[in-house]
N, C-alpha and C positions, 0 to 999 in steps of 0.2 A: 575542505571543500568550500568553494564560494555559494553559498547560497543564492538562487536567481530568483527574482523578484518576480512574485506572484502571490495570486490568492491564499498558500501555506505555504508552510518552508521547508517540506521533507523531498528531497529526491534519493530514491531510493533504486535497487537493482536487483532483480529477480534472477535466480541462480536454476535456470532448469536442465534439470536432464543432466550434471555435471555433480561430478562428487568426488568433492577439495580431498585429502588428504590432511586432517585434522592437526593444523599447526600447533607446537611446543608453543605452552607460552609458561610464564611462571610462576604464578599463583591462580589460588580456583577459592570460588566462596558459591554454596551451594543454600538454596531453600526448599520449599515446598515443591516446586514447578519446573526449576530453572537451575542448570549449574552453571556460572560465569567465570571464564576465563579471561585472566586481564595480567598485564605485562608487570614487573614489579615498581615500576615507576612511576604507577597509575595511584591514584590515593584510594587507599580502602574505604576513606568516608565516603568518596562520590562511587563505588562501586556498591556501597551499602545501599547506596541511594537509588543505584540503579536496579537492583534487586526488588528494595519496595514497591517502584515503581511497577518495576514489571507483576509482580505479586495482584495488587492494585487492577492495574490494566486486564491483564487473565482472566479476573473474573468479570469486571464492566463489562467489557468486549462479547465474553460468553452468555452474557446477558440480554446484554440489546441486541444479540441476533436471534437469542430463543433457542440457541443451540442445544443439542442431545448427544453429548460425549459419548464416543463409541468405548474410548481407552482415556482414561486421565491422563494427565503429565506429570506422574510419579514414578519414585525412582529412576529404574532403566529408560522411562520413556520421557524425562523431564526434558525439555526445552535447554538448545547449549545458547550463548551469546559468549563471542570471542571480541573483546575492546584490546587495540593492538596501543601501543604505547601514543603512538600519534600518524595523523594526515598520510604521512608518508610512510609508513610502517606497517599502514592500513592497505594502501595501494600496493604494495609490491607484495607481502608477506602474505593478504589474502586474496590478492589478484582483484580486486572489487574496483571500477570506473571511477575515476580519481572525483567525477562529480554530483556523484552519490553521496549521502550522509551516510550510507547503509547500504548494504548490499546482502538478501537474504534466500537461504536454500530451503525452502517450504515443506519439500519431501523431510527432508533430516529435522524437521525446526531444527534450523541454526541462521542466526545473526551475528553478520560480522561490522563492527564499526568502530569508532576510536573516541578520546575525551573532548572534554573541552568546545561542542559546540552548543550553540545559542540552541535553548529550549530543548532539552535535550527527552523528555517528556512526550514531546511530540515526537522525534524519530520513534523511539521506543513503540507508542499506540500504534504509528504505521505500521512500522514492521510486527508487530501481534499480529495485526490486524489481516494480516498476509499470509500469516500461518494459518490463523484461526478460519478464515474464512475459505480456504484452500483446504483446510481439512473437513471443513462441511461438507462443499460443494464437491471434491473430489476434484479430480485432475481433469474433468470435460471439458469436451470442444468449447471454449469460452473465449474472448477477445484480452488480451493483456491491460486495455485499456478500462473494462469492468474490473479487474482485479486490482489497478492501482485507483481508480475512485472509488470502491470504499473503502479502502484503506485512508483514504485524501478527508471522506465526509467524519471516519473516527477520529482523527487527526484531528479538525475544524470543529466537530462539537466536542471534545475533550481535552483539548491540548490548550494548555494557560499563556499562552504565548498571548502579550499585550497587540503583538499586529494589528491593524485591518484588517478582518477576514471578508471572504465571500466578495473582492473583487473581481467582477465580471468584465472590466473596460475592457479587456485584451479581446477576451470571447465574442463581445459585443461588436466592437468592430473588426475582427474576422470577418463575421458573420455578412454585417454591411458590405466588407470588402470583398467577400467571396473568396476569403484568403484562409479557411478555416480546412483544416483535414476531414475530407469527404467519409461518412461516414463506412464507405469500403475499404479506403484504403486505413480506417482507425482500426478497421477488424485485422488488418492484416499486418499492423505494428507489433516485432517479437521481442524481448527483450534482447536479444541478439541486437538486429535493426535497430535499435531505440539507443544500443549502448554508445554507438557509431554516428548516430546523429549530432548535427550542429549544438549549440545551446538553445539559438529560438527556435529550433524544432520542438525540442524536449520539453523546454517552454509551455509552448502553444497546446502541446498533446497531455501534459500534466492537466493544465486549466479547461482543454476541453473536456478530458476525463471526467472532471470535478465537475464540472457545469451540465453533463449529462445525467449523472447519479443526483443532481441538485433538481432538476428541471423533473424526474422522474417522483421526487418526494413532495416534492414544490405542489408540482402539478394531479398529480394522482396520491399521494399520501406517502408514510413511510412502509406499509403494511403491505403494499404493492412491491417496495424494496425483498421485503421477506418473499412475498411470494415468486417474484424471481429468482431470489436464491434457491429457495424448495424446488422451482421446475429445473432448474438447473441440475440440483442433487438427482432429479428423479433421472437424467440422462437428454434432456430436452438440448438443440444449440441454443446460442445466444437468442438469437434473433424468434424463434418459437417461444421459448422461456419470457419471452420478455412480450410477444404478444398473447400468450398466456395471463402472465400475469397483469397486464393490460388490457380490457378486452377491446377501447376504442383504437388501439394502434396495431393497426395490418400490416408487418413487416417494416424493413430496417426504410423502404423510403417516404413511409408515412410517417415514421419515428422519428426523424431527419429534419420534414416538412414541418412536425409539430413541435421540435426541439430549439429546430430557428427562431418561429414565431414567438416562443415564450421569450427568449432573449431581446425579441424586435419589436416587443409590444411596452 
């Protein structure tokens, strides 16, 4: 996958409501959380590595959100991650959008992705991050785009990638230009629609993701993030949940009006 140049470097691809047929691969190296399946071509050091990691992550991740496991991810119920020998092997074998780093099924935790890319650390946290938080919050009327920014903000405070992080230029002049996705039509971005889109679509909707879940901790604290989530679990939509746990923002065009300003001040 090409990596596109933005604030972080994980694109990633939400697998809903579809359930693969669990591809043969050739070797399996299991732990505490997780059983990983990886092609035999793949080195066992860096499948070792991808293990720790994710070991590591599981529990961060379970942490900074405050989470209350219903079921652990032992035994029967551990976490699968399928790393297919490479790029192309990844794309055809588990059908995943060729510009993805990752393409993951929340319902089953499983991650599907392949070797060999830069920070590989950071895919991983996202993709956690997408189970973990999907299994809090439940499967609610939620927008795709809250569910790929936090996944982007665990990414960006935990991932050792030397980048630049937290560049806003893109979002900022958007925003100037009046060129940014309107916060209706971000609610109605699916992973379907998202898979099909251009690259500066995908672009643009990655980075305003991040810049909304940014502008919400920024601006109101992180604590506000939590209680978002919480109304969300309780069955709240987005847009309730989120003037819940806000109490000076009255729905999606006051949120909108105050989301711009932070970027334009």
């Amino acid at each position: 996958m090409v990596r596109l140049s933005f604030l972080v470097g994980v694109f990633s691809f939400i697998v809903l409501g579809v359930s693969f047929a669990e591809p043969k691969t050739d070797r399996l190296l299991k732990s505490d959380h997780f059983v990983i399946n990886y092609h035999e071509n793949v080195e066992y050091s860096y499948v070792s590595e991808v293990k720790d990691i994710c070991e590591k992550y599981y529990r961060v991740i379970t942490q900074e959100f405050r989470l209350v496991r219903d079921e652990a991810w032992l035994w029967a119920n551990r976490a699968k991650i399928f790393i297919a020998k490479d790029k192309e092997e990844y794309s055809s074998k588990f059908r995943c959008p060729i510009w993805a780093t990752a393409c993951v099924n929340y319902q089953d935790k499983v991650i599907y992705t392949y070797p060999d890319q830069e920070n590989f650390a950071a895919i991983l946290i996202h993709e956690l991050t997408h189970i973990i938080f999907r299994e809090y919050v439940g499967l609610g009327k939620f927008p795709l785009w809250l569910d790929e920014a936090v996944s982007l903000y665990m990414e960006d405070k935990y991932s050792d990638d030397s980048r630049p992080r937290r560049d806003f230029t893109l979002i900022e002049r958007a925003i100037a230009e009046n060129s940014y996705i309107k916060l209706t039509d971000l609610n109605k971005v699916t992973a379907l629609t998202l898979g099909s889109q251009p690259k500066d679509y995908v672009n643009l909707f990655y980075s305003e993701a991040f810049s909304i879940v940014y502008f919400i901790i920024k601006k109101y604290s992180q604590d506000n993030l939590y209680r978002l989530m919480y109304f969300l679990r309780r069955g709240y939509d987005c847009e309730d949940a989120v003037s819940k746990a806000v109490y000076s923002i009255r729905g999606w065009e006051d949120f909108e009006t105050k989301w711009k300003r932070f970027y334009q001040e």
